[in-house]
OpenMM code with the backbone's topology and positions (N, CA, C; nanometers):
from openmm import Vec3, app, unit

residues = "UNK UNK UNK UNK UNK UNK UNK UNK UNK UNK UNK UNK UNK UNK UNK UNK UNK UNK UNK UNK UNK UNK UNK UNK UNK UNK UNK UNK UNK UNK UNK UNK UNK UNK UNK UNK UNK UNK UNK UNK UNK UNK UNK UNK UNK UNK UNK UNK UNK UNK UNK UNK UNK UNK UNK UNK UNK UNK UNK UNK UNK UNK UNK UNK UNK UNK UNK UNK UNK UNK UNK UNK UNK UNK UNK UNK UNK UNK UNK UNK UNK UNK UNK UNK UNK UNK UNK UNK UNK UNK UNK UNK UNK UNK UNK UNK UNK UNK UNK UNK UNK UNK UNK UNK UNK UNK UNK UNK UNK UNK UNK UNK UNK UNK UNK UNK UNK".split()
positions = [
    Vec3(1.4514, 0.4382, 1.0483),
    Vec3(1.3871, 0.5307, 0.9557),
    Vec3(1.3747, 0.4674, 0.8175),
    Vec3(1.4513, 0.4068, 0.7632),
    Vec3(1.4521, 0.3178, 0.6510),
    Vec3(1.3520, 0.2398, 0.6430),
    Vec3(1.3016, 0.1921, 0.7644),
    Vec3(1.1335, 0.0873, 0.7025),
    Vec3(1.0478, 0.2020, 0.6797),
    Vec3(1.0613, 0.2954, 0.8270),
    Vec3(0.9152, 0.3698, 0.7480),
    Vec3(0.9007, 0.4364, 0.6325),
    Vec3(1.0837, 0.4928, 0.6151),
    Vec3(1.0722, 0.5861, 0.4322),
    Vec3(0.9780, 0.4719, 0.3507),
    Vec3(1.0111, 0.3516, 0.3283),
    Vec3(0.9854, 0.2015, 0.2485),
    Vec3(0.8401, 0.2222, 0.2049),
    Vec3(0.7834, 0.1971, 0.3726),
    Vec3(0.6439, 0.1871, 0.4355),
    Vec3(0.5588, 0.3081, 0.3485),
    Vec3(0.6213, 0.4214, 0.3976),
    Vec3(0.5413, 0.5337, 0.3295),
    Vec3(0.5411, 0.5689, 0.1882),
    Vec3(0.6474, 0.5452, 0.1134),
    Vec3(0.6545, 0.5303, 0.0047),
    Vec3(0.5250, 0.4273, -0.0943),
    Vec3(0.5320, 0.3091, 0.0185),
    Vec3(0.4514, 0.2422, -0.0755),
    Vec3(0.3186, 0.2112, -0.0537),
    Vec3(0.2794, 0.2800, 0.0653),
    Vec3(0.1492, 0.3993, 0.0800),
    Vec3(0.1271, 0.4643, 0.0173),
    Vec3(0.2332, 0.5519, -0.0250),
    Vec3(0.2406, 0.6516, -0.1206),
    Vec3(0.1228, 0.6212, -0.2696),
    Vec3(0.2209, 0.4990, -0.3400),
    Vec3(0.1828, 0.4331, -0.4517),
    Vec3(0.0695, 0.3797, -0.4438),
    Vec3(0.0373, 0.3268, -0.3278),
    Vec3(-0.1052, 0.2479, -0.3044),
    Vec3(-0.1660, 0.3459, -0.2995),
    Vec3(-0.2077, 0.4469, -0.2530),
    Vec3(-0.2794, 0.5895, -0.2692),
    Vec3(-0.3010, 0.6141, -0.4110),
    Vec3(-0.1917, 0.6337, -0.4599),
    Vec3(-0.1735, 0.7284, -0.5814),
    Vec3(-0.2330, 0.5931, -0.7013),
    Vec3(-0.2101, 0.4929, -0.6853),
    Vec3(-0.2338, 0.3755, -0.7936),
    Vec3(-0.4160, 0.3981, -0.7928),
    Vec3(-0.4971, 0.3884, -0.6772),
    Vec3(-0.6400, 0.3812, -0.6632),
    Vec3(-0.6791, 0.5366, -0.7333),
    Vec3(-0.5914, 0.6538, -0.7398),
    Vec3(-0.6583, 0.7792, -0.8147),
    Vec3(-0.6418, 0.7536, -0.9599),
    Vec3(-0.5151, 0.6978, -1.0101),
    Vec3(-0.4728, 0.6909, -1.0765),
    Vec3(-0.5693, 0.5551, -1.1798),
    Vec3(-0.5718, 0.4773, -1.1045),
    Vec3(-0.6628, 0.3321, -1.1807),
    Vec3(-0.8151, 0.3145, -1.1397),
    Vec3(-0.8610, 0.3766, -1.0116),
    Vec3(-0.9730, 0.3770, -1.0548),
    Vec3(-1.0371, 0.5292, -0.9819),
    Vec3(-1.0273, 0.6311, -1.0892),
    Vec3(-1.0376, 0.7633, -1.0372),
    Vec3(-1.2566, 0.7464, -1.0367),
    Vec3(-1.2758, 0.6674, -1.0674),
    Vec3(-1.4348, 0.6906, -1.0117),
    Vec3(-1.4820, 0.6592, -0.8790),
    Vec3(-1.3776, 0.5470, -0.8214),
    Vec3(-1.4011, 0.5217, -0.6549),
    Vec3(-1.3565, 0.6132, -0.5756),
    Vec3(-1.2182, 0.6754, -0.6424),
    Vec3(-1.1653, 0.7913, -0.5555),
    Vec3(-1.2268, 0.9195, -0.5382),
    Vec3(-1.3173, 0.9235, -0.6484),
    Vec3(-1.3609, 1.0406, -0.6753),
    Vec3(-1.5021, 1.0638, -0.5440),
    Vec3(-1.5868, 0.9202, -0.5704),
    Vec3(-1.6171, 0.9308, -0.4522),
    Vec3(-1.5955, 0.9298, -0.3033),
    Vec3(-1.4810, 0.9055, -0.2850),
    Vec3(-1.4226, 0.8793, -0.1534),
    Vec3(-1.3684, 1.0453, -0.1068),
    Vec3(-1.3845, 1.1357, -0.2133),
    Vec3(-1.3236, 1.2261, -0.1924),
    Vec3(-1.4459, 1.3353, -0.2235),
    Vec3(-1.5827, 1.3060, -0.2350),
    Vec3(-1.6920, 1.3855, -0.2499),
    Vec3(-1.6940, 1.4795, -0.4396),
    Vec3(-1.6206, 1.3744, -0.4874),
    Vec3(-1.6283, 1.4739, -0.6400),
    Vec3(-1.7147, 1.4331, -0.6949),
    Vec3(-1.7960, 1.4990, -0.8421),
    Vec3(-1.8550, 1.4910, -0.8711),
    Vec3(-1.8321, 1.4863, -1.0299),
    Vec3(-1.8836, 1.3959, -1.1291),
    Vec3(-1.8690, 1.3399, -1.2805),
    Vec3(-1.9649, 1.4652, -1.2945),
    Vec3(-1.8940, 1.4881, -1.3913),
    Vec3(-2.0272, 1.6098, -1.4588),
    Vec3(-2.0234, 1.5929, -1.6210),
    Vec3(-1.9608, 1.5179, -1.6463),
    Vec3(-2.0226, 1.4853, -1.7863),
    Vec3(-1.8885, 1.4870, -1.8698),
    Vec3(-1.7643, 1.5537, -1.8014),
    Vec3(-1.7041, 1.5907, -1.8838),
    Vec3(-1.5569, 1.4819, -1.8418),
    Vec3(-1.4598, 1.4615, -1.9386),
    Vec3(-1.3831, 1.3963, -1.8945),
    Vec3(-1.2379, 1.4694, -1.8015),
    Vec3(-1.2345, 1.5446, -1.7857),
    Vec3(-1.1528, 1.6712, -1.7320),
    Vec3(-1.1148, 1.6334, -1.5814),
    Vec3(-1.2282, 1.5665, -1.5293),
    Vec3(-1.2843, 1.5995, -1.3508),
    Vec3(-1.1769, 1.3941, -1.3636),
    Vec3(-1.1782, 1.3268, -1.4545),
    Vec3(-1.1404, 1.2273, -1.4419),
    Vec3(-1.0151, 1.1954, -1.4331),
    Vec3(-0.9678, 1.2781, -1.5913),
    Vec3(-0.8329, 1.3098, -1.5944),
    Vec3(-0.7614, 1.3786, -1.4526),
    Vec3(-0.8149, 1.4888, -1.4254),
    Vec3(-0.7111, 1.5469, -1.3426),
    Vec3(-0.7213, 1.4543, -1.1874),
    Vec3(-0.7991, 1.3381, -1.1690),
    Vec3(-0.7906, 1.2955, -1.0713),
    Vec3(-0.6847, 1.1973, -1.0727),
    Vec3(-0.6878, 1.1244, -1.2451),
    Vec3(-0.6108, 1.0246, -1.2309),
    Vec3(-0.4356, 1.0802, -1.2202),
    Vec3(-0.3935, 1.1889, -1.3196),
    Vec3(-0.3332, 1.3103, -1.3112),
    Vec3(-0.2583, 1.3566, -1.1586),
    Vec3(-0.3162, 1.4031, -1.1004),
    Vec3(-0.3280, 1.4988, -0.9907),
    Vec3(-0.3451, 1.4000, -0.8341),
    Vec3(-0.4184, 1.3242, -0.8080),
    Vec3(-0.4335, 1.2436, -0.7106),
    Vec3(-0.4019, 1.1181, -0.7434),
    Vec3(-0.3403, 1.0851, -0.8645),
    Vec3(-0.2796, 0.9334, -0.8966),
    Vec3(-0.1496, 0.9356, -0.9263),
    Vec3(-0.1502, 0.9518, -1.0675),
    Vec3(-0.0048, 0.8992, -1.1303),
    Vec3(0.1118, 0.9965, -1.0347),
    Vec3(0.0801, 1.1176, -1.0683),
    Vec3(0.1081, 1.1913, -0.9816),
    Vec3(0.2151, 1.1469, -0.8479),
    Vec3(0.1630, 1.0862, -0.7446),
    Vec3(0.2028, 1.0169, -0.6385),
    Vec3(0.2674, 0.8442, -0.7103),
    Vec3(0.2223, 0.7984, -0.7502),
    Vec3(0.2806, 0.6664, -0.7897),
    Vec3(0.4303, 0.7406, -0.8202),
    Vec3(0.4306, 0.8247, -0.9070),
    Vec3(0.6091, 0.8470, -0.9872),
    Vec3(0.6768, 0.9139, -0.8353),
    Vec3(0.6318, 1.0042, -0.7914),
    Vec3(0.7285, 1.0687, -0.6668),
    Vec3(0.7894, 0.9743, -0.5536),
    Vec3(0.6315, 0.8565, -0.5763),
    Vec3(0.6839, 0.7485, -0.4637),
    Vec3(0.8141, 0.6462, -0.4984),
    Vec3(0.7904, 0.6231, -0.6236),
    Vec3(0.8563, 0.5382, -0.6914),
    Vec3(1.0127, 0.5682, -0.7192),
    Vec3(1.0039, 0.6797, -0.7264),
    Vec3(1.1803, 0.7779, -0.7957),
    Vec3(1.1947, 0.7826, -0.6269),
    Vec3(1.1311, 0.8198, -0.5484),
    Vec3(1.1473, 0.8175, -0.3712),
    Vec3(1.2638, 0.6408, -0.3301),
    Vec3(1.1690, 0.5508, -0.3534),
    Vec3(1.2147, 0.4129, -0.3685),
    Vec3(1.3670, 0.3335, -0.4629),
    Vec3(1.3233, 0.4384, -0.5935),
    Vec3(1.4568, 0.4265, -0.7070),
    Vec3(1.5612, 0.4522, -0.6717),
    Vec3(1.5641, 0.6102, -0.5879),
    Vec3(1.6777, 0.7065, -0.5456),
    Vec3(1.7361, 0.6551, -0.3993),
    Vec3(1.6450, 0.6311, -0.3230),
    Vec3(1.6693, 0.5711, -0.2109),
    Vec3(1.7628, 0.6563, -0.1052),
    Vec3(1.7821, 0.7843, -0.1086),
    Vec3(1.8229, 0.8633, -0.0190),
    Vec3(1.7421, 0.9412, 0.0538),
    Vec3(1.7870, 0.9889, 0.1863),
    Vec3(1.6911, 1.0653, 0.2911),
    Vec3(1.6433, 1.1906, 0.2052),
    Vec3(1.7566, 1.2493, 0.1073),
    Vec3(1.6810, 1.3557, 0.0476),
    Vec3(1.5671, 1.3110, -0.0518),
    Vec3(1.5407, 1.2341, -0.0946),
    Vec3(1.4600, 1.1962, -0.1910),
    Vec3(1.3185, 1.1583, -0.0888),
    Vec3(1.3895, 1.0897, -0.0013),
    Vec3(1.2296, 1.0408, 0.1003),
    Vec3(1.1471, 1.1869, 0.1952),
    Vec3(1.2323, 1.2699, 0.1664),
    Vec3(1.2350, 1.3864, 0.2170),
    Vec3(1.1691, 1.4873, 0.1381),
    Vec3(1.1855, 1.4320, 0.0401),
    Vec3(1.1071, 1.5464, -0.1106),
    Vec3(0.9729, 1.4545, -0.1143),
    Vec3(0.9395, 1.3049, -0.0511),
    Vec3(0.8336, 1.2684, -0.0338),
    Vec3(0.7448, 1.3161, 0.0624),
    Vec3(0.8072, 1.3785, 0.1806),
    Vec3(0.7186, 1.3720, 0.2880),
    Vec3(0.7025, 1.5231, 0.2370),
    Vec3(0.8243, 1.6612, 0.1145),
    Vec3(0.7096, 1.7619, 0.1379),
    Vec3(0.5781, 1.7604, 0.0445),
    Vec3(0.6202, 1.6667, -0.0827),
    Vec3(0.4929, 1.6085, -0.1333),
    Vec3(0.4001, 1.6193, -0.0208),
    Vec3(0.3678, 1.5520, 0.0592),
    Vec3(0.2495, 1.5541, 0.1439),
    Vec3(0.2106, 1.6023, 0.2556),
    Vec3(0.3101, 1.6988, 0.2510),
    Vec3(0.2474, 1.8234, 0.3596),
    Vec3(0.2070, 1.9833, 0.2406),
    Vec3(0.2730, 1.8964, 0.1002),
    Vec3(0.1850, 2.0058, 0.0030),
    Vec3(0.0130, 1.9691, 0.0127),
    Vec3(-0.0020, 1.8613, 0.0036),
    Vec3(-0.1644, 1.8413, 0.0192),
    Vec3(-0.2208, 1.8485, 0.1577),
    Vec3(-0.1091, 1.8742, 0.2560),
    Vec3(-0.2060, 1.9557, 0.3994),
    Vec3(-0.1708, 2.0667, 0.3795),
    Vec3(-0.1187, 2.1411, 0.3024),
    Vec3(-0.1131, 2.2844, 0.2899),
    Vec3(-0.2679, 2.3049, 0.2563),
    Vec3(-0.3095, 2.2307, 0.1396),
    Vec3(-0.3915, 2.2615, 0.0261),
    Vec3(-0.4966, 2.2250, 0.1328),
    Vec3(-0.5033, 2.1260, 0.1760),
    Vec3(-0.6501, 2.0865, 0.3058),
    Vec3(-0.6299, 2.1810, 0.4361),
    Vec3(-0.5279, 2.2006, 0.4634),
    Vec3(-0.5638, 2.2945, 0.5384),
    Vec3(-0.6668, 2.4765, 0.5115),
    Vec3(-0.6125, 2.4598, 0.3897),
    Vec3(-0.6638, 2.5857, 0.3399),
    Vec3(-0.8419, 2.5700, 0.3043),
    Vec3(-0.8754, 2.4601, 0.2504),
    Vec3(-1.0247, 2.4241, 0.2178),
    Vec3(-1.0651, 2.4519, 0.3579),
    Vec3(-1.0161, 2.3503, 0.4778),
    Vec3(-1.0821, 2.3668, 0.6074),
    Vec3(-1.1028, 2.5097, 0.6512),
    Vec3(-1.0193, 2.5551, 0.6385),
    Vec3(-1.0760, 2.7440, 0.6704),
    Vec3(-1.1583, 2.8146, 0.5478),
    Vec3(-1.1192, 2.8112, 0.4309),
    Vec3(-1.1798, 2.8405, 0.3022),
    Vec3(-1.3230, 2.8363, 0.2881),
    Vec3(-1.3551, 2.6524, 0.2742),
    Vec3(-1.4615, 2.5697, 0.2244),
    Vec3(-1.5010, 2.5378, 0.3477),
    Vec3(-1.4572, 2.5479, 0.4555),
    Vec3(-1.5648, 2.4673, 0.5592),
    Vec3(-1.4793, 2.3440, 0.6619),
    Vec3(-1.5411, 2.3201, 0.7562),
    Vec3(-1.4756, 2.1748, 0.8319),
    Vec3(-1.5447, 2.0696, 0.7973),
    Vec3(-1.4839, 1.9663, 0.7522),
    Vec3(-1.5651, 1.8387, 0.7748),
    Vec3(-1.4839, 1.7391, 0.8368),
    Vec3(-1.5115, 1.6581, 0.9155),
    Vec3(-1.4609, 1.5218, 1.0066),
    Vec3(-1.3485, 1.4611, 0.8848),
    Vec3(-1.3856, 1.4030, 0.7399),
    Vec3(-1.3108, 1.3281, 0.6802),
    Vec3(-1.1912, 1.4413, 0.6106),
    Vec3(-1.1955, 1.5950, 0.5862),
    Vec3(-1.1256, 1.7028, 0.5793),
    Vec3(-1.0373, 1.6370, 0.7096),
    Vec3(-1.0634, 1.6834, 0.8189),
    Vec3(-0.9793, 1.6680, 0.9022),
    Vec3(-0.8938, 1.5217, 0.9125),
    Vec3(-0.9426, 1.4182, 0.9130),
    Vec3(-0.9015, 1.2771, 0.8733),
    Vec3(-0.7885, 1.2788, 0.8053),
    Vec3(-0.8012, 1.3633, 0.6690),
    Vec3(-0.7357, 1.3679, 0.5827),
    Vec3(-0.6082, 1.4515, 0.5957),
    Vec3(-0.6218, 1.5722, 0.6428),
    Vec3(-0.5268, 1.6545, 0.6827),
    Vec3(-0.3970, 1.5765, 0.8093),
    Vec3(-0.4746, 1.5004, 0.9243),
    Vec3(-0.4236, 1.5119, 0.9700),
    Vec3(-0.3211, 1.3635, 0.9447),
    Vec3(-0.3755, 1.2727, 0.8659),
    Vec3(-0.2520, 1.1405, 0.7522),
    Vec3(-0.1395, 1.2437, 0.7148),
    Vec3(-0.1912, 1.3252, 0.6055),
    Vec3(-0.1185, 1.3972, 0.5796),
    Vec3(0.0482, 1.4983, 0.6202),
    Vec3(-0.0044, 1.5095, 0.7314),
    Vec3(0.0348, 1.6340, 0.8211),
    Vec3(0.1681, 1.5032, 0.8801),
    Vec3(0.0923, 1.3989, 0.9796),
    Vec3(0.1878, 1.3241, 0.9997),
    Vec3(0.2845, 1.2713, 0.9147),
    Vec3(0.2231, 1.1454, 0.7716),
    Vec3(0.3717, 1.1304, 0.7503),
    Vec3(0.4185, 1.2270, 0.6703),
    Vec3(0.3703, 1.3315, 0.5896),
    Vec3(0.4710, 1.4512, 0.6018),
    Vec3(0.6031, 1.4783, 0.6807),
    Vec3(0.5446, 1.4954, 0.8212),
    Vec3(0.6232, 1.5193, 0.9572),
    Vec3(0.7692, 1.4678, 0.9501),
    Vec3(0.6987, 1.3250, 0.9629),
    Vec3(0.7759, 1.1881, 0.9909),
    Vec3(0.8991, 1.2043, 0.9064),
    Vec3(0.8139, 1.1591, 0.7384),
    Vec3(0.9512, 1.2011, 0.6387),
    Vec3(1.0486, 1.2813, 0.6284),
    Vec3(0.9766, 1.3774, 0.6752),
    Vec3(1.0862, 1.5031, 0.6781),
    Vec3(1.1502, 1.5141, 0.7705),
    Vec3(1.0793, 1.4995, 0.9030),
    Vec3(1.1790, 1.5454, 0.9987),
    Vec3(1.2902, 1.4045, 1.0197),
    Vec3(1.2411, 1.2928, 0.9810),
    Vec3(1.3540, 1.1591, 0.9938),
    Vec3(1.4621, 1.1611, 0.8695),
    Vec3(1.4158, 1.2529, 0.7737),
    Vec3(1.5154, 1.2069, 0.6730),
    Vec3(1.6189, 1.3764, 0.6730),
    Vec3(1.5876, 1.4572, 0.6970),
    Vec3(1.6291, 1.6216, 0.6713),
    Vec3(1.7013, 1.6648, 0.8383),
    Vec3(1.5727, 1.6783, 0.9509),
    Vec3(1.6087, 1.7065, 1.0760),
    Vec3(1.6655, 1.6659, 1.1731),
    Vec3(1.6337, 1.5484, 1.1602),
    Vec3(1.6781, 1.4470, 1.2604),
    Vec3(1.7848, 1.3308, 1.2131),
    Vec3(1.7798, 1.3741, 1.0915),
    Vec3(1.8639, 1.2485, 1.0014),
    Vec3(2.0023, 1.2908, 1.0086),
] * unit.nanometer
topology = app.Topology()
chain = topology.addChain("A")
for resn in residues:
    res = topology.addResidue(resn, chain)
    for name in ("N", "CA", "C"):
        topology.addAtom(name, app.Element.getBySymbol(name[0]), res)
């Protein structure tokens, strides 16, 4: 369980570093849209970047199952949140894509570091 906490963690950061440093590629990768204002930029770099870089990182710092464990509910908070668009907003193939990264190492983290740990 220790490589994959590692592994996912620094998935984690690699995720969160691309919202965080270049929130205009992410933005498209994620169907958003610049509207003029700097708000939609911020909260990406914010919210889908730095965001994840620090949880992953204090995850890595702390180095206990509870900490890798507060990572994986980090990311079954954002299949909460995609799950809810998919019924909300609609289905789409990369929605689902997304949910279901999510959903797993969520799973993984938690149930290897909390349930099974």
């Amino acid at each position: 369980m220790e490589l994959l906490n590692i592994l996912f963690a620094i998935l984690t950061v690699a995720f969160g570093a691309a919202g965080w440093l270049a929130p205009a590629w992410t933005m498209r990768k994620v169907g958003l849209a610049d509207t003029g204002s700097t708000m939609g930029v911020s909260e990406v770099r914010a919210a889908s970047g730095a965001l994840f870089v620090v949880v992953a990182l204090a995850a890595l710092l702390i180095a206990t199952p509870t900490a890798y464990a507060m990572l994986g509910f980090v990311w079954l908070g954002g299949a909460l949140g995609r799950v809810t668009s998919l019924i909300v907003d609609g289905s789409t193939r990369r929605k689902w894509g997304f949910f279901g990264t999510e959903v797993v190492v969520g799973l993984i983290l938690v149930s290897g570091n909390i349930w099974l740990g």
